[in-house]
C-alpha positions in Angstrom: 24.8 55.6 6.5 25.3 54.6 3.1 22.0 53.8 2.1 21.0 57.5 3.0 23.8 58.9 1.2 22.9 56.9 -2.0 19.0 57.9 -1.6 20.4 61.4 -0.9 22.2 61.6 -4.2 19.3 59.8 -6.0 17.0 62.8 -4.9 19.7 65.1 -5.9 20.1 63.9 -9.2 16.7 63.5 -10.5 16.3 64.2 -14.1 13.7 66.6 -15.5 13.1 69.4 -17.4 11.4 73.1 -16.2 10.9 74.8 -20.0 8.0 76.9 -19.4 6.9 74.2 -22.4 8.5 70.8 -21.4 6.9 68.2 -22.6 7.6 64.4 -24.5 7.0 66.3 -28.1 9.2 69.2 -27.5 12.3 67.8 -25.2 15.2 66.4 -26.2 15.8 62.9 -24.5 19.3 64.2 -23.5 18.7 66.0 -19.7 21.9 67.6 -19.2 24.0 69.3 -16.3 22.8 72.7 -17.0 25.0 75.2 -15.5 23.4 78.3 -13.8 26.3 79.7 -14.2 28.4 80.5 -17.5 30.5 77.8 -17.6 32.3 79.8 -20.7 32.1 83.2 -18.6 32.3 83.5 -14.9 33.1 79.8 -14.3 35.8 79.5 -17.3 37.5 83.2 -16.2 38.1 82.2 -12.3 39.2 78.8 -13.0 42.8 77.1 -12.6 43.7 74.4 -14.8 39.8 73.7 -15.1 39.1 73.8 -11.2 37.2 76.1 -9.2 37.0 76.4 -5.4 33.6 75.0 -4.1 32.3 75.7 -0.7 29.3 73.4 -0.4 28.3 71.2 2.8 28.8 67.4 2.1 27.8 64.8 4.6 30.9 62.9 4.7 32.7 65.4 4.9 31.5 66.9 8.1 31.3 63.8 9.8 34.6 63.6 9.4 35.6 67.0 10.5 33.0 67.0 13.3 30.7 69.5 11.2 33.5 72.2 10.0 32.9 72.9 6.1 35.9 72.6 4.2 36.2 74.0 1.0 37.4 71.9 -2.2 38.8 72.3 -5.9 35.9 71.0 -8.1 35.7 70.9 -12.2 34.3 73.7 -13.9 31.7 70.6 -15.8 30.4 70.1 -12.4 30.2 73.7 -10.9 27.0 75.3 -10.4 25.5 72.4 -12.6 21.8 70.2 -12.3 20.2 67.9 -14.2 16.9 70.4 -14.6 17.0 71.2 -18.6 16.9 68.8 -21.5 19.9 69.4 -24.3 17.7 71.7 -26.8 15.8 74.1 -24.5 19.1 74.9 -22.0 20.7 75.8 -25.4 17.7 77.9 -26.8 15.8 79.4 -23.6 18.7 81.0 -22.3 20.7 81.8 -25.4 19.9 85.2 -25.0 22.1 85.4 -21.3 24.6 82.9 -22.4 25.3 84.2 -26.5 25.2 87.6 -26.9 26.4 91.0 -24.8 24.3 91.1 -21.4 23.0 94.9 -21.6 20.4 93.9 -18.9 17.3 94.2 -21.3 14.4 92.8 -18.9 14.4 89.8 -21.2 18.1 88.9 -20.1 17.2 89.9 -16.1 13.9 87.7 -16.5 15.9 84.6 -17.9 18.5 85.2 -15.3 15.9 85.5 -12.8 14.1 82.2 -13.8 17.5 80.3 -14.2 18.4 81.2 -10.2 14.4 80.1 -9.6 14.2 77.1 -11.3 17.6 76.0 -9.3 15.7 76.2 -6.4 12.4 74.6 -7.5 14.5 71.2 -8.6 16.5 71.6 -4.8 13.3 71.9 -3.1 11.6 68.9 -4.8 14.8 67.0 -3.5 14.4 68.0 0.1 10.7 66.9 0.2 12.1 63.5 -1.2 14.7 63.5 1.8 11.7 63.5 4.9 11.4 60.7 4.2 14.7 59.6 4.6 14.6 61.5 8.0 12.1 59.9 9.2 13.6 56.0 8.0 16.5 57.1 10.2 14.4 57.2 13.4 13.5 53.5 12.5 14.6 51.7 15.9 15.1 54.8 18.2 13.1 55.1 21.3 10.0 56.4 20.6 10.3 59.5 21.5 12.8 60.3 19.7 10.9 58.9 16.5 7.7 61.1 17.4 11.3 63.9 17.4 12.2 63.4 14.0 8.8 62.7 12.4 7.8 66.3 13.5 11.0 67.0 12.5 10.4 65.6 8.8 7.1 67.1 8.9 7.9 70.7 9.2 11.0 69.9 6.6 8.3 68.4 4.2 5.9 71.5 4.5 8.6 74.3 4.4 9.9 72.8 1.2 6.3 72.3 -0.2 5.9 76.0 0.1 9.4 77.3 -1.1 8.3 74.3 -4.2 5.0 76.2 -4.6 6.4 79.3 -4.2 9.4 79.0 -7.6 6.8 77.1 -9.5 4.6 79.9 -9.5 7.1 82.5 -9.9 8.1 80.8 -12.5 4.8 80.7 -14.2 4.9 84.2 -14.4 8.3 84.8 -16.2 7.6 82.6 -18.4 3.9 84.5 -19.0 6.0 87.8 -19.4 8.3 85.9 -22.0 5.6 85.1 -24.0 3.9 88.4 -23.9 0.8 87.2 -22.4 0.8 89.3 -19.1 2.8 92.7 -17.7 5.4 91.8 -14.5 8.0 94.3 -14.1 11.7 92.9 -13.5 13.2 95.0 -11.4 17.3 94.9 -11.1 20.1 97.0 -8.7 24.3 96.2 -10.4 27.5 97.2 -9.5 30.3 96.8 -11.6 33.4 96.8 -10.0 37.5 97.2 -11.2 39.2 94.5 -9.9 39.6 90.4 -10.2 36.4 88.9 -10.2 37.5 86.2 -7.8 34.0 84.4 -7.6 31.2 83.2 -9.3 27.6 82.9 -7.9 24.1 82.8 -8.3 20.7 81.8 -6.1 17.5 83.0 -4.7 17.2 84.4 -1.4 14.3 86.2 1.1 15.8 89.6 2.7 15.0 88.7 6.2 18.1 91.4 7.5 19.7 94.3 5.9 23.3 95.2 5.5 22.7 97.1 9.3 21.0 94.4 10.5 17.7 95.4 10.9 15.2 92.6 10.6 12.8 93.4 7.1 9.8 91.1 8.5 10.2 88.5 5.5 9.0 85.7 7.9 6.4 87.7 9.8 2.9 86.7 8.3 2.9 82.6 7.5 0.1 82.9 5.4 1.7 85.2 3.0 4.5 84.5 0.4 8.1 85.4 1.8 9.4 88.2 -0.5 12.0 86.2 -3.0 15.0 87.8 -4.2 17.7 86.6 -7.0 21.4 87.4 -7.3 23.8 86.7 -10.2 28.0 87.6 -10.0 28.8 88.0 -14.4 31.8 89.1 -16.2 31.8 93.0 -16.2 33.3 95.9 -18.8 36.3 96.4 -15.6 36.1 93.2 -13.6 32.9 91.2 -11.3 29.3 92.6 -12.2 26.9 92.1 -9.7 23.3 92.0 -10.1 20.0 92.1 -7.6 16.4 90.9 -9.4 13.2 90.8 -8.3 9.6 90.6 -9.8 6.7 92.9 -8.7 7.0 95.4 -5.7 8.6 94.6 -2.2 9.3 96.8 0.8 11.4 94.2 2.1 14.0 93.7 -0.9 13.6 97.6 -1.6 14.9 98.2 1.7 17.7 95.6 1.8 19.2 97.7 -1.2 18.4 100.8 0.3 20.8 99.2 3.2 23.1 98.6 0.4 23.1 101.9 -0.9 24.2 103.2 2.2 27.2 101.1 2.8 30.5 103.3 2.4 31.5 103.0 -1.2 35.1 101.7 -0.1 33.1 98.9 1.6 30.9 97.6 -1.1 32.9 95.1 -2.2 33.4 93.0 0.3 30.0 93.5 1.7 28.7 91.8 -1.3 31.5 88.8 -1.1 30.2 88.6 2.5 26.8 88.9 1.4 27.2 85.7 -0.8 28.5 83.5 1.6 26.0 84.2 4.5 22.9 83.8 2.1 23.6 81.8 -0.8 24.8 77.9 -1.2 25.4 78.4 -5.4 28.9 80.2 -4.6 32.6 79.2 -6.4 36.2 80.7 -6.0 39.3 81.2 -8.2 41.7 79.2 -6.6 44.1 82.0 -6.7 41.6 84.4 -5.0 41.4 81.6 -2.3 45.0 80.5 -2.3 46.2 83.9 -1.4 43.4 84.9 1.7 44.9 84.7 5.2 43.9 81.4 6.6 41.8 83.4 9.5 39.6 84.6 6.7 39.4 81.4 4.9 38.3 79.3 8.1 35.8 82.9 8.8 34.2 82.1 5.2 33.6 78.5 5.6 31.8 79.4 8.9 29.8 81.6 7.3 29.4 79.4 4.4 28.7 76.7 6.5 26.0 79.2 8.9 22.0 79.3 8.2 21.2 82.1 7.0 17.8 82.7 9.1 19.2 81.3 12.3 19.2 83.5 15.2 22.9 83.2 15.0 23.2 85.2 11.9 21.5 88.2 12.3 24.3 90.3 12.3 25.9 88.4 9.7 25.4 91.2 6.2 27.0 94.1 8.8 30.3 95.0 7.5 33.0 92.9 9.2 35.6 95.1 8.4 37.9 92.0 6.4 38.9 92.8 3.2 37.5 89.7 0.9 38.4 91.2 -2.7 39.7 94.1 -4.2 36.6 95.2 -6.1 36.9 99.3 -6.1 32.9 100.5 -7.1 33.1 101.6 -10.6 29.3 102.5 -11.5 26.0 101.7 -9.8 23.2 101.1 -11.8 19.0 100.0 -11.9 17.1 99.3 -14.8 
């Protein structure tokens, strides 16, 4: 076990750089933990003495607790942080998100948007890395059982090639509208709520279910490209700004925030909160948020934490569940 753990890490932790222009010439040597999230914003304003609550699946862990996720105080250097930028072009590229007022210009939602994107290009180049390690660990199981997990780490390898493909190209196309060589319109849906803002997250997800759990056909037609969808919690005028992005046209993300629309104002809030943990891994908590939930709704968020979020198990899991996660009160709803 740890062998796997130590190649696990190793694939976690490669070092590389995804500049639209990366390259020997233009990099700094120094890769860095960039955050995609502001660790002088979000990160620095729900933190405790430096710590933030993290709510990430480790495999120790949940061999220990016979698979129960249990959340965990982690350093604000280490939140929401990998080793995908060199030193000079995380400082530069995304200046514009990280130094001055966000006013959601399409340049700011397009660096957001590639930030959330290029997170999960660098996860999903680790989890091709890790079929292999699946299939090492049928090495001296009866052979059925290795014919089990090399299917298994076949279908791992090929899902993760395509999400891989998928961000790289995506990407391509930011960075294209960036540099003014080709028209792609941003699209973006915030809320800015009053309240504490209580978390910080960001990632990439595909709208499979609505918040009344109808299913949006996301997965429907394999030889298509699953409609892709990015989400970003920042510092607001009143409290937590939330933020929706997409590229190009989709029926399937236009009618998950149609769904969102029509949530009752008063539930919005925690609809969003509940939305995070059910679809997104990139999520961290203000120890004082978390310190002060009811310990019902704390074990109820590290289930859902813990839950996939296309498993037939959660495809209820956006409906309102009537807890009360923050108190975020819907101050203005806005699109670009």
């Amino acid at each position: 076990m740890n062998e796997v753990l130590k190649r696990t890490a190793k694939a976690d932790s490669k070092k590389v750089c995804l500049h639209p222009s990366a390259s020997p010439s233009t990099c700094d040597p120094q890769i860095i933990r960039a955050h995609t999230l502001q660790r002088s914003g979000t990160l620095s304003l729900i933190a405790r003495n430096g710590q933030v609550v993290e709510f990430m699946p480790h495999i120790p862990t949940l061999s220990k607790t016979g698979g129960k996720l249990l959340a965990k105080e982690v350093g604000v250097g280490i939140a929401s942080t990998f080793t995908g930028f060199c030193k000079t072009h995380d400082n530069e590229f995304f200046s514009p998100i990280e130094d001055q007022e966000f006013v959601s210009t399409d340049e700011q939602l397009l660096l957001l948007t590639y930030r959330s994107l290029a997170m999960e290009h660098y996860k999903k180049a680790a989890s091709i890395e890790k079929a292999d390690i699946i299939k090492d660990l049928a090495t001296g199981r009866p052979i059925l059982d290795q014919l089990a997990y090399e299917e298994f780490a076949a279908d791992w390898a090929e899902g993760n090639s395509r999400g891989f493909q998928d961000m790289r190209f995506r990407m391509g196309k930011i960075a294209e509208r960036l540099a003014k060589k080709r028209d792609l319109v941003v699209h973006a849906y915030g809320l800015d709520f009053v309240g504490d803002i209580a978390l910080a997250a960001t990632g990439v997800f595909t709208p499979d279910r609505d918040f009344e759990g109808n299913a949006l056909g996301a997965f429907d037609n394999e030889w298509t490209t699953a409609p892709c969808c990015c989400f970003s919690i920042l510092p607001g005028p009143n409290g937590p700004r939330v933020i929706w992005t997409w590229t190009g046209k989709s029926e399937a993300v236009e009618q998950f925030i149609d769904s969102l629309k029509n949530l009752d104002p008063d539930l919005i809030g925690s609809a969003t909160v509940q939305f995070c943990f059910a679809s997104l891994e990139n999520v961290f908590g203000a120890p004082t948020w978390w310190d002060q939930l009811p310990k019902d709704t704390q074990t109820h968020v590290e289930a859902l934490a813990l839950s996939d979020p296309y498993g037939d198990e959660n495809v209820g899991a956006l409906i309102p569940d009537g807890r009360s996660y923050v108190n975020w009160a819907l101050d203005r709803a806005w699109s670009n």
